[in-house]
C-alpha positions, -999 to +999 in steps of 0.1 A: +546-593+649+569-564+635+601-562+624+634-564+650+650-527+665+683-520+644+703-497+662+717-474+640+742-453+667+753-465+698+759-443+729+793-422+729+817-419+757+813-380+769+837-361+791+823-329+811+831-309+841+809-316+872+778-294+871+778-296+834+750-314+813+761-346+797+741-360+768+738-393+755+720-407+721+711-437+705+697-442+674+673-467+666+646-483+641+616-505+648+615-488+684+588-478+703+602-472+739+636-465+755+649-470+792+680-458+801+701-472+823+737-470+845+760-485+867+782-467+891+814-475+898+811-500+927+781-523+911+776-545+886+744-542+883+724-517+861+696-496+879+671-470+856+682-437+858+656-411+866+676-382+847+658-362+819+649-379+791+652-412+807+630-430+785+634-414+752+665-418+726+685-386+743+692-387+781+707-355+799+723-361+827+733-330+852+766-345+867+786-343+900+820-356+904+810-384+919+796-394+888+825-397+868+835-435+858+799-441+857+783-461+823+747-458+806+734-478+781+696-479+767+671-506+768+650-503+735+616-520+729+609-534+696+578-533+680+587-571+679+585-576+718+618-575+724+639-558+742+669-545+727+703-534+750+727-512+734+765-507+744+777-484+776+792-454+773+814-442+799+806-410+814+839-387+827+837-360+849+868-339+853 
């Protein structure tokens, strides 16, 4: 089958002013696809993001201030089959 994903760094909280680039990272073995994800600040639920580099370990997302509050985590797929959900990080814009 293959062995389990170990994540070896979560996502960080990152704090940027609107228009800047905000970057998150996760770190990961046994992985062969990522999905990132978010959740604005009136949900619960957690939608794909489309931003770049939404399915590999680093996601760049070009903010507005109506993004700030919002969380991201990544979905990794393990070379086991399953799927693999890291923390959130909070994104603040400001």
């Amino acid at each position: 089958v293959g062995d389990p994903v170990v994540i070896t760094a979560q996502p960080q909280a990152v704090t940027v002013a609107a228009g800047e680039v905000a970057t998150f990272t996760v770190e990961a073995t046994n992985a062969y696809a990522y999905q990132w994800q978010y959740q604005n600040t009136t949900s619960t639920k957690w939608g794909n993001t489309s931003a770049d580099g939404n399915q590999t370990a680093t996601l760049n997302v070009t903010t507005k201030a109506s993004n700030n509050g919002y969380k991201y985590r990544c979905v990794i797929y393990g070379l086991d089959g399953n799927e693999y959900i890291t923390e959130y990080a909070v994104l603040t814009v400001g």
